[in-house]
PASEBA-1860 file (N, C-alpha, C; in nm, 3 decimals):
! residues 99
1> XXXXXXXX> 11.087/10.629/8.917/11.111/10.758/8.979/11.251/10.758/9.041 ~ 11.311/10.859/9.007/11.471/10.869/9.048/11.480/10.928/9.185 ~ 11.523/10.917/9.313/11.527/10.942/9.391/11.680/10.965/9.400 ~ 11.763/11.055/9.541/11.853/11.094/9.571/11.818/11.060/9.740 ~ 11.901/10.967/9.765/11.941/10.912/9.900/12.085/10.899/9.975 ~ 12.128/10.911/10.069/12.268/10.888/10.131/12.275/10.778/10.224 ~ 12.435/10.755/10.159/12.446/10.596/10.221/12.607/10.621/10.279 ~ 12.652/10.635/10.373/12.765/10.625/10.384/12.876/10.762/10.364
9> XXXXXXXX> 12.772/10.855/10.359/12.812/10.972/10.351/12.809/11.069/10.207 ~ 12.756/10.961/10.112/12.787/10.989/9.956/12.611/11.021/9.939 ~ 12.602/11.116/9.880/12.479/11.127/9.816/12.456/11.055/9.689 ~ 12.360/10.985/9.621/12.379/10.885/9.516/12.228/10.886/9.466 ~ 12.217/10.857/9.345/12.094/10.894/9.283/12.024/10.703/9.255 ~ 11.913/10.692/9.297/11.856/10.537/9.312/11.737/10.540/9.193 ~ 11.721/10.438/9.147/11.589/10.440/9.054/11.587/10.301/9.002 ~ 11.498/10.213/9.047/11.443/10.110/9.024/11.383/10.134/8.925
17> XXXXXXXX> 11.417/10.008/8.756/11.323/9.978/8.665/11.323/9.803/8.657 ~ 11.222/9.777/8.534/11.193/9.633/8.531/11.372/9.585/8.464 ~ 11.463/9.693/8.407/11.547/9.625/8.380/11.655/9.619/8.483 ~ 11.682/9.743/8.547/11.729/9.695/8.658/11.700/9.567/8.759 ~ 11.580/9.517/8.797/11.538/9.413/8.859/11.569/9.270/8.810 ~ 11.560/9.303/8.632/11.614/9.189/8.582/11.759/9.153/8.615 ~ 11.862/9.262/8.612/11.959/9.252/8.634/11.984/9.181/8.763 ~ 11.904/9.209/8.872/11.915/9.154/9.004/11.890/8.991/8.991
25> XXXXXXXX> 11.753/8.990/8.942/11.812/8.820/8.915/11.910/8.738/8.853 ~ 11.917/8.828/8.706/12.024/8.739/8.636/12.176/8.743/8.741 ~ 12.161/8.792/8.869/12.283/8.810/8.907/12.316/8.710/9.019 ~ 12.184/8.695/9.028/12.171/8.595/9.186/12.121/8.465/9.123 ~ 12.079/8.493/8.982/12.051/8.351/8.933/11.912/8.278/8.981 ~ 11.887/8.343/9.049/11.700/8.279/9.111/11.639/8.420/9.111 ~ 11.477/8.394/9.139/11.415/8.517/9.141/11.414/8.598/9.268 ~ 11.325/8.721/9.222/11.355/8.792/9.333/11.306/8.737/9.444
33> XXXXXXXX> 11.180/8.662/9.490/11.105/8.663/9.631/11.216/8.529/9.701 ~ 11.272/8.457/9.586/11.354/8.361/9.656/11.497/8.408/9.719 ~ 11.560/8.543/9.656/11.659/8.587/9.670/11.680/8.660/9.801 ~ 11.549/8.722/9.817/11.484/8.772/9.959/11.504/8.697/10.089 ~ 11.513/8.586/10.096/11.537/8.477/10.155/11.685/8.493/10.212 ~ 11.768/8.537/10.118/11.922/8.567/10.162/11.939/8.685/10.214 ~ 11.934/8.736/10.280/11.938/8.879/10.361/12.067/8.971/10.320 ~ 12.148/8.953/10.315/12.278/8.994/10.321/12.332/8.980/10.178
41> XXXXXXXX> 12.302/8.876/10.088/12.329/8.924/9.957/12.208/9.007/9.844 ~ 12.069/8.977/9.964/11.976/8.993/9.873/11.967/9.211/9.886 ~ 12.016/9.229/9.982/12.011/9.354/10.036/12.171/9.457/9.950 ~ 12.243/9.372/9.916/12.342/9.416/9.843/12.316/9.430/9.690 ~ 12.234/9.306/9.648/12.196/9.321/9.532/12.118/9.395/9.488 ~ 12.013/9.406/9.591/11.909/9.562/9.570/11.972/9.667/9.563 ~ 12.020/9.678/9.645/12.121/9.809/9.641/12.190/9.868/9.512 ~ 12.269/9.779/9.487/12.305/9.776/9.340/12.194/9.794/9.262
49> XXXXXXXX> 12.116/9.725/9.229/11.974/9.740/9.145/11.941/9.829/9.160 ~ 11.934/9.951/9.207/11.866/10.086/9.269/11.982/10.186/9.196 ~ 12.117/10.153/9.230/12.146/10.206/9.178/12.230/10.241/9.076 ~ 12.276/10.143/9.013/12.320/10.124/8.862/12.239/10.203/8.738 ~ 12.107/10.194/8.750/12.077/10.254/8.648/12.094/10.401/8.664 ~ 12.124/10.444/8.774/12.183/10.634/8.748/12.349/10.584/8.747 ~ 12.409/10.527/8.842/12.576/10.565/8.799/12.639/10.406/8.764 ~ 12.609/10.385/8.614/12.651/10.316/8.528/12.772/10.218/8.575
57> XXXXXXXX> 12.857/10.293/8.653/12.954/10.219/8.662/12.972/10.134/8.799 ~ 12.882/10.160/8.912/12.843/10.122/9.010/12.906/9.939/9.025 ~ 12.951/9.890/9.094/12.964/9.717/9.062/12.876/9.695/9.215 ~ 12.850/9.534/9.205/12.794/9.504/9.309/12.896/9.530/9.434 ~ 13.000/9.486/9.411/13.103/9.468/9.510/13.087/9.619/9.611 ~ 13.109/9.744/9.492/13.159/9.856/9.534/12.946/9.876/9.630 ~ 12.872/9.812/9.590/12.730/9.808/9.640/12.758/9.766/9.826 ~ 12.801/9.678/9.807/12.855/9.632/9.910/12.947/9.698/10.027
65> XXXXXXXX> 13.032/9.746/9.968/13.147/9.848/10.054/13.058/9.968/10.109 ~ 12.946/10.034/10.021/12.899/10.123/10.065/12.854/10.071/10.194 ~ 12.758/9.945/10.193/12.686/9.920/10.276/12.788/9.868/10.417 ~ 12.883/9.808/10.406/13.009/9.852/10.466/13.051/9.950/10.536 ~ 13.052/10.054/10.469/13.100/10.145/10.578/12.955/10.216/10.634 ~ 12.855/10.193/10.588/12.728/10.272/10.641/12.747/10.179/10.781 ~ 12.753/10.075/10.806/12.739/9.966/10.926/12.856/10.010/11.015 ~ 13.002/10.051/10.970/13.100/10.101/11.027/13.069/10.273/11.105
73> XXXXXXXX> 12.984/10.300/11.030/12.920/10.446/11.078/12.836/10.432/11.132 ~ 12.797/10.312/11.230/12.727/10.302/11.307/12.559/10.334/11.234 ~ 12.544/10.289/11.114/12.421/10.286/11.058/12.401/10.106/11.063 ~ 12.244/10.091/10.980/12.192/9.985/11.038/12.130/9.858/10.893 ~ 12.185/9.762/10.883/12.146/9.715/10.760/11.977/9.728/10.722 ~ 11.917/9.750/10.850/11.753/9.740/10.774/11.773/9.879/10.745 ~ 11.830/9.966/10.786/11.821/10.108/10.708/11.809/10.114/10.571 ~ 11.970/10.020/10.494/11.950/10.019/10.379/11.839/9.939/10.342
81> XXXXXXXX> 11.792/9.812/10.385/11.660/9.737/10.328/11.554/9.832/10.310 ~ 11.550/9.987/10.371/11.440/10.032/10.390/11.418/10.134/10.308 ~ 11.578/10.176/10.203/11.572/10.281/10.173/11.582/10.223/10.029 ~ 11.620/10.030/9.999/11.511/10.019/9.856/11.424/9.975/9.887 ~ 11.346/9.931/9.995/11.167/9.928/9.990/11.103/10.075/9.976 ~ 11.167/10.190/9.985/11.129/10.293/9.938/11.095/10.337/9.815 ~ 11.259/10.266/9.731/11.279/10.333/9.624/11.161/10.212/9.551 ~ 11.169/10.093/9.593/11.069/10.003/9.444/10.941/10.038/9.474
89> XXXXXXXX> 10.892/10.121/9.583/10.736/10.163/9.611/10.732/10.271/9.553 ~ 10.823/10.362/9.556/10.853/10.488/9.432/10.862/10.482/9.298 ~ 10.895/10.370/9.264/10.883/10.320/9.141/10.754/10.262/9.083 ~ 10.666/10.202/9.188/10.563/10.102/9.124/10.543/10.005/9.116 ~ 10.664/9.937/9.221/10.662/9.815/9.215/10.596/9.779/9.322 ~ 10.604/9.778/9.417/10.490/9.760/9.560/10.395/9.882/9.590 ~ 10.324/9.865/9.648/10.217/9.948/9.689/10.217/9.948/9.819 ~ 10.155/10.060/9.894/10.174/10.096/10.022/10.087/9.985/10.079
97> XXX> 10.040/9.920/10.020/9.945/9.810/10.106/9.991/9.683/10.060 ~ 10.115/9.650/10.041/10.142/9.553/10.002/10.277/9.515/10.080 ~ 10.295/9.595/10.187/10.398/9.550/10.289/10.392/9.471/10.392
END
């Protein structure tokens, strides 16, 4: 499910699939529940994962800057943690009882 969320002032379209997720590991090189473990890259990499598959050209890095200036705007990193535990429960990947 494609969702439309704001991060930093940019409206941006998010949508978690199984290939996006793959992408998240092959990127971090371990799986996801271990990657979780890293807070700060694991929260960048979601990010990215969410949203690459709507704007193609998205890089992790530029994943990052967003989350960057959202923190400079006085926003809050679990914000973003919260807004892809949204999007992969919108998707199907967790369930509301599985938090």
């Amino acid at each position: 499910m494609e969702r439309i969320v704001e991060i930093a002032g940019r409206n941006l379209r998010m949508k978690y699939t199984i290939n996006s997720l793959c992408a998240v590991e092959d990127r971090a090189g371990m799986p996801l529940d271990r990657l979780l473990d890293r807070q700060f890259s694991a929260t960048r990499l979601l990010l990215w994962g969410g949203l690459v598959e709507c704007q193609p050209e998205m890089t992790v890095r530029a994943a990052g800057d967003l989350i960057g200036e959202s923190l400079a705007a006085g926003g809050r990193l679990e914000d973003i943690v919260d807004l892809c535990a949204e999007g992969l429960r919108d998707a199907g990947f967790f369930g509301a009882g599985d938090e």
